[in-house]
C-alpha positions, 0 to 999 in steps of 0.5 A, spaced: 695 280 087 699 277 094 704 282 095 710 280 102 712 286 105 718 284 109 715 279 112 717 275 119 714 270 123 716 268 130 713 262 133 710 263 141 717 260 144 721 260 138 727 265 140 729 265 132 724 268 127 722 261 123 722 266 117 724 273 115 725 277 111 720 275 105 719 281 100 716 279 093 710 280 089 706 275 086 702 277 079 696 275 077 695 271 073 702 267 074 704 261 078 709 262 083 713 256 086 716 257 094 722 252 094 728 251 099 729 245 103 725 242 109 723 245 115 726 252 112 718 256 113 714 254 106 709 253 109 708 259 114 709 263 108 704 259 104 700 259 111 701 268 111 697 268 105 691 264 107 691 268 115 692 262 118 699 264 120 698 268 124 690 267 126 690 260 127 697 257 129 699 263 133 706 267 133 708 274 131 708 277 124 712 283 123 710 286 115 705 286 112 702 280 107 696 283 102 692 278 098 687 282 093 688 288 096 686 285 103 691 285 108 691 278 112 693 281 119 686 285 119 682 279 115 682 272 119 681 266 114 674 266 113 674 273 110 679 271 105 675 265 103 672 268 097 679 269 094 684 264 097 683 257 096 689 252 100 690 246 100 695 243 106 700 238 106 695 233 110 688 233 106 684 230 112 684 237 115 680 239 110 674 234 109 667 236 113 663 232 110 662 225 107 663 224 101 667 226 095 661 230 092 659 233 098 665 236 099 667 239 092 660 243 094 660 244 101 665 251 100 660 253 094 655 253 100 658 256 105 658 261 099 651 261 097 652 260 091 645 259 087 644 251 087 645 250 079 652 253 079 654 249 085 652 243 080 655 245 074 662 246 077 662 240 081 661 236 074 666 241 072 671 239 077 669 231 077 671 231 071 678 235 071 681 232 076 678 224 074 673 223 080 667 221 076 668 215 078 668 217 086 663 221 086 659 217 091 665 214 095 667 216 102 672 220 103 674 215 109 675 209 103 679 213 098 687 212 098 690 217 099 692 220 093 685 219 091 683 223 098 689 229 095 685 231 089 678 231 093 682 236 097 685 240 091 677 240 087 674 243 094 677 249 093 677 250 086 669 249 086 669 257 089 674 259 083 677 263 088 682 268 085 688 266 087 691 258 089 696 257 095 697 250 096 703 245 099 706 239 095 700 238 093 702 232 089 706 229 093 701 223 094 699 222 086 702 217 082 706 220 076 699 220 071 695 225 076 700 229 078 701 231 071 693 232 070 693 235 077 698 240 075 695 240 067 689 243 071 692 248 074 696 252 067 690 251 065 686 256 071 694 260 071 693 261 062 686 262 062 683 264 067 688 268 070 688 265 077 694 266 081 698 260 084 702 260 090 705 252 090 710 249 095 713 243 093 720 238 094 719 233 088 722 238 083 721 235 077 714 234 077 713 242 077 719 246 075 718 247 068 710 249 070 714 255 074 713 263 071 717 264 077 721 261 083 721 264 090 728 260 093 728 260 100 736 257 102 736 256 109 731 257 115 732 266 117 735 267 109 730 272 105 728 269 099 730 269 092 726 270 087 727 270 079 726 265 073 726 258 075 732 258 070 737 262 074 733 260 082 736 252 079 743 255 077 744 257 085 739 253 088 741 248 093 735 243 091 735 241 084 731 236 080 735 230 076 734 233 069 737 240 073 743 235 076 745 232 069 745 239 066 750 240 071 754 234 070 754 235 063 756 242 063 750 245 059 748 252 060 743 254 061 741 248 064 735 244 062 728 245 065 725 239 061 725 232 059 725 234 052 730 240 053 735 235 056 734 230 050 736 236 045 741 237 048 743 229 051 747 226 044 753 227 046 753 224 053 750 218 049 757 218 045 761 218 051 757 213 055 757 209 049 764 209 049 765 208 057 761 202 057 765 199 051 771 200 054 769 198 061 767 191 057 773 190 053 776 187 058 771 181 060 772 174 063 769 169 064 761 169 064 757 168 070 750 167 072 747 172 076 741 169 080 735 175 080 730 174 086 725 170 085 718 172 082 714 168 086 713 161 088 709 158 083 715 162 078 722 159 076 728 162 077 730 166 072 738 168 070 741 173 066 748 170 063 753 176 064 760 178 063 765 178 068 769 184 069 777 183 070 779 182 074 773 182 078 772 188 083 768 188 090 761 188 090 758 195 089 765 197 087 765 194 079 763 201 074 758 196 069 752 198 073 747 192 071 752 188 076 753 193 081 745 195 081 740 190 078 743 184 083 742 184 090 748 179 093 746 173 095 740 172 101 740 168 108 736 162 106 728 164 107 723 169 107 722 175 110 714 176 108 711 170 103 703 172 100 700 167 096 694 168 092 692 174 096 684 177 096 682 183 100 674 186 100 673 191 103 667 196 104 664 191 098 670 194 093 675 189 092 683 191 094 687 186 091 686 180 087 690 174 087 696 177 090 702 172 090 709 175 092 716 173 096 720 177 099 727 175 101 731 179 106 735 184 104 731 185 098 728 192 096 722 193 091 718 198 090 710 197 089 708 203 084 701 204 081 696 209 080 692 212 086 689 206 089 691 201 085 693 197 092 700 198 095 697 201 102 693 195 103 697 190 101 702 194 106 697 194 110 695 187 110 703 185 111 703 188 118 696 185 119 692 191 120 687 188 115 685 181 114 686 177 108 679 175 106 682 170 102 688 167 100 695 166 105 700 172 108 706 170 112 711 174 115 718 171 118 714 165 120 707 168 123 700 170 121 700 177 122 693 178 123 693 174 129 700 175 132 700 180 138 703 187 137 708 186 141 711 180 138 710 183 131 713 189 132 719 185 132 718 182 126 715 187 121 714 195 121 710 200 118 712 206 117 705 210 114 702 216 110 700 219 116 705 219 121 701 222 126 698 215 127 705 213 130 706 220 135 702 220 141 708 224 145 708 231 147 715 232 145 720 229 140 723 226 146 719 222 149 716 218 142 723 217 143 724 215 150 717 210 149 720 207 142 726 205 145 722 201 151 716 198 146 721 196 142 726 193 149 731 197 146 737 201 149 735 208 151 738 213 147 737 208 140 730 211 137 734 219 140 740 216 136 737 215 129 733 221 129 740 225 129 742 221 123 735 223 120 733 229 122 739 233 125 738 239 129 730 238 132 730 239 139 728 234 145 722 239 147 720 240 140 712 237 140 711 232 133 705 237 131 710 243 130 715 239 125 712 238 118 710 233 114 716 231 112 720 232 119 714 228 123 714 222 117 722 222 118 721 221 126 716 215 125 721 212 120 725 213 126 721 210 131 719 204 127 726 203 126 728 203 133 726 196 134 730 194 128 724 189 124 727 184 119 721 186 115 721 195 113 714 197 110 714 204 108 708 207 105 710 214 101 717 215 105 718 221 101 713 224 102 715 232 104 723 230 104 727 235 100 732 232 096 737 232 102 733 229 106 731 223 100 739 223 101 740 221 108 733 216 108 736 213 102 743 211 105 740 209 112 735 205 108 741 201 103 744 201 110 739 196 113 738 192 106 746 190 107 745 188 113 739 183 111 733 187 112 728 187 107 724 193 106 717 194 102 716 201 100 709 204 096 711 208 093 710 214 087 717 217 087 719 213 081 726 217 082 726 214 089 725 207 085 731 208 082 736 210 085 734 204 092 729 198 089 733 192 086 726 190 084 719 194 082 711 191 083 707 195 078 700 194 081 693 195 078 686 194 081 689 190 085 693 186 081 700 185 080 700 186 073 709 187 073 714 183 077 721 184 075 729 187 076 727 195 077 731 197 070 726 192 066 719 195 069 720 203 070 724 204 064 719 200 059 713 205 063 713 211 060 709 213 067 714 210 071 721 211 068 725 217 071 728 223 068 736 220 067 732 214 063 727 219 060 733 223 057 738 218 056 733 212 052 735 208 049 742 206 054 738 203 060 742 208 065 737 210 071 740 216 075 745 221 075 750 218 080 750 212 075 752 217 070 757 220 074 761 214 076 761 211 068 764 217 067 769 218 071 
């Protein structure tokens, strides 16, 4: 059905070609996922499919790409729309109409279908995406995973032949990517749509995978095979891959249920280690968590103290090393009490009480617009309260001038695009450091431990979505805020990169920095938050130390837990260091 032969792409301006040697076919009827790290050119091997590579972003493709039959070279993308349906990174680019019914009908249009299949599918895919609700919404009011599936369902409406769709659940909580991606088995398995699908967040679609198209570094031709052997040599693997290593199982587990089969003697050893560790315990001693509110007690959880006692973060009993934050500066970095917003006549958040203390990190999880973009939003006070209080380092944020806010709370949104106004990677950095009364050269120095090796010259449009949303962190960061809001910060990171936010992020926290990050990466959660707000229309309906809310979520818990339950272990370093 797609067929890549020896294919290489050349960016105007670009001496070195972004990919090369691309040589595979996609049978119909399957689902093929492209995987490799960021900035490798997944994305202009997906976009060679649709003809916007190179009808649209420019550049020179040597080979030849066919897509039922019809070679992309010669067919611009309006030729091909009858047999590809594409849904980039940014699902803003896609929309042309108002609203959400609107737009799942308007590619039906444009295809003059007869009006009474047009209104059948549009109920169809209402209904298997979960949009019945929102048929009426605006786009413009929609969260943003709410916008990623109007996206996705405006190109499944035409029942085009063949899907080619980039990360298509980054912005999805858990419990709409899964039906996002029960949707597409069900196009590959019964109607025989071939799937062509970039993602980083592995664990979410691996075991979906007929095939796997490993790209391993930017100019490598790619290696296709079965998702078993590409994750036994590929450089990006999931948790539930990675625990597989470190146990030794082979072949490596693919699922949450092949791990458990395999998973009891780990148990055994784990067990072991930890009642070992404890043998020698001392004294008991109160570890203070943060506190849940202001009308909330302080609670306390006795445990024993190893001996003899070990510095912090060095000790192998992970509740001390993990689930506690050292003792903060006196104060509150953000302080929300009985927070109302009404926005649109449709009420975001209800009755939202929350304290943030510096060099705390909680990780506000919950469906898609549950309530976390708004009450991000609401802290850097981009929206307005409509009732109840919000404080940030002593200031009301709504009526506090950028310039002085800047300096007190940052934000770090989906859309990166709406921090980057520059024409280059170096002047974003050059107005960073002069908006933030910064040294030259700091916004220019982070960007080089986030993202090494971009060009000065590099325009932020021609980054992906990951590069570009690793700039703006950076940016925001140049000022260096007590208060880091972050909406999605993994979205369009590979795991390496993930690794390196997580390290500059745990950087901050111990240098009293609190940080807020909306997040559905509950891996992400579990291996950064001391403490998970679970939110629901609106309201916090969860509030507690991260190991307590995400495993009792079957939605939120990560895959180590999944695996592992009923020991409490979150993630794969922790495993690997009891183990040890």
């Amino acid at each position: 059905m797609i067929r890549f032969e020896n294919v290489s792409v050349t960016y105007d301006g670009v001496a070195e070609p972004t990919v090369q040697g691309v040589d595979f076919e996609v049978p119909e009827g399957e689902l093929v996922l492209l995987a490799g790290p960021s900035g490798v050119g997944k994305s202009t091997v997906l976009g060679a499919v649709s003809g916007l590579v190179p009808h649209f972003t420019g550049g020179t493709l040597r080979g030849r790409v066919t897509v039922a039959g019809r070679d992309t070279r010669t067919h611009k993308p309006r030729e091909l729309a009858d047999v590809v349906g594409t849904v980039g990174q940014d699902p803003l680019s896609h929309f042309v109409t108002d609203t959400v019914e609107d737009e799942l009908a308007y590619g039906m249009e444009s295809l003059g279908l007869a009006p009474d299949v047009m209104r059948r599918r549009v109920e169809e895919t209402l209904d298997l995406l979960g949009l019945a609700d929102l048929r009426d919404r605006p786009i413009a009011t929609l969260s943003g995973g709410q916008q990623q599936r109007v996206a996705i369902g405006s190109v499944l409406t035409p029942h085009p032949s063949v899907l080619v769709l980039d990360e298509p659940t980054s912005a999805l909580d858990p419990a709409a990517a899964e039906e996002v991606l029960a949707v597409l088995q069900r196009l590959v398995h019964d109607l025989g749509t071939t799937v062509l699908m970039a993602e980083h967040r592995l664990e979410r679609v691996i075991q979906y995978a007929d095939q796997v198209a490993l790209l391993p570094a930017p100019g490598e031709a790619p290696i296709l095979g079965t998702p078993a052997e590409i994750m036994a040599v590929s450089p990006v693997y999931p948790p539930v891959v990675a625990l597989g290593r470190l146990a030794g199982w082979t072949p490596l587990p693919l699922t949450v249920r092949d791990a458990r089969r395999r998973a009891a003697d780990l148990r055994r050893q784990l067990e072991t280690r930890e009642a070992a560790a404890l043998t020698g315990r001392g004294a008991v001693f109160d570890v203070r968590l943060p506190p849940r509110g202001r009308d909330q007690p302080q609670r306390t959880r006795s445990r024993q103290r190893l001996t003899p006692p070990t510095p912090w973060g060095a000790t192998p009993h992970r509740w001390f090393r993990r689930r506690t934050t050292p003792s903060p500066p006196s104060g509150h970095a953000a302080d929300v009490q009985a927070l109302t917003v009404t926005r649109d006549h449709i009420q975001a958040l209800r009755h939202v009480a929350l304290t943030v203390t510096p060099g705390e990190t909680i990780a506000l999880m919950g469906r898609n617009g549950a309530g976390k973009s708004t009450l991000l939003n609401t802290l850097v006070g981009l929206v307005e309260p409509t009732t109840g209080s919000v404080t940030v380092g002593g200031a009301v944020p709504h009526r506090t001038a950028p310039r002085d806010l800047i300096r007190r709370v940052g934000l770090v949104p989906q859309e990166p695009r709406d921090l980057l106004y520059a024409d280059t990677v170096a002047a974003e950095c050059t107005a960073a450091d002069t908006d933030a009364g910064a040294a030259p050269g700091t916004c220019r120095a982070l960007v080089c431990e986030l993202l090494p090796g971009i060009a000065d010259a590099t325009h932020p449009r021609d980054l992906s979505e990951g590069q570009r949303l690793t700039l703006a962190l950076a940016v925001v960061l140049t000022a260096r805020p007590p208060l880091l809001l972050l909406d999605e910060p993994t979205r369009g990171l590979d795991y390496a990169a993930k690794a390196r936010l997580l390290t500059v992020l745990r950087g901050l926290a111990a240098e009293g920095h609190a940080i807020v990050l909306a997040t559905h990466d509950v891996e992400l959660a579990a291996e950064l938050a001391h403490r998970v707000v679970l939110l629901a229309d609106g309201e916090v309906i969860a509030d507690g130390p991260a190991a307590d809310v995400v495993v009792a979520s079957p939605s939120f818990a990560p895959q180590v837990s999944k695996i592992l339950a009923p020991q409490k272990w979150l993630t794969v370093a922790e495993v690997r260091e009891a183990l040890a």
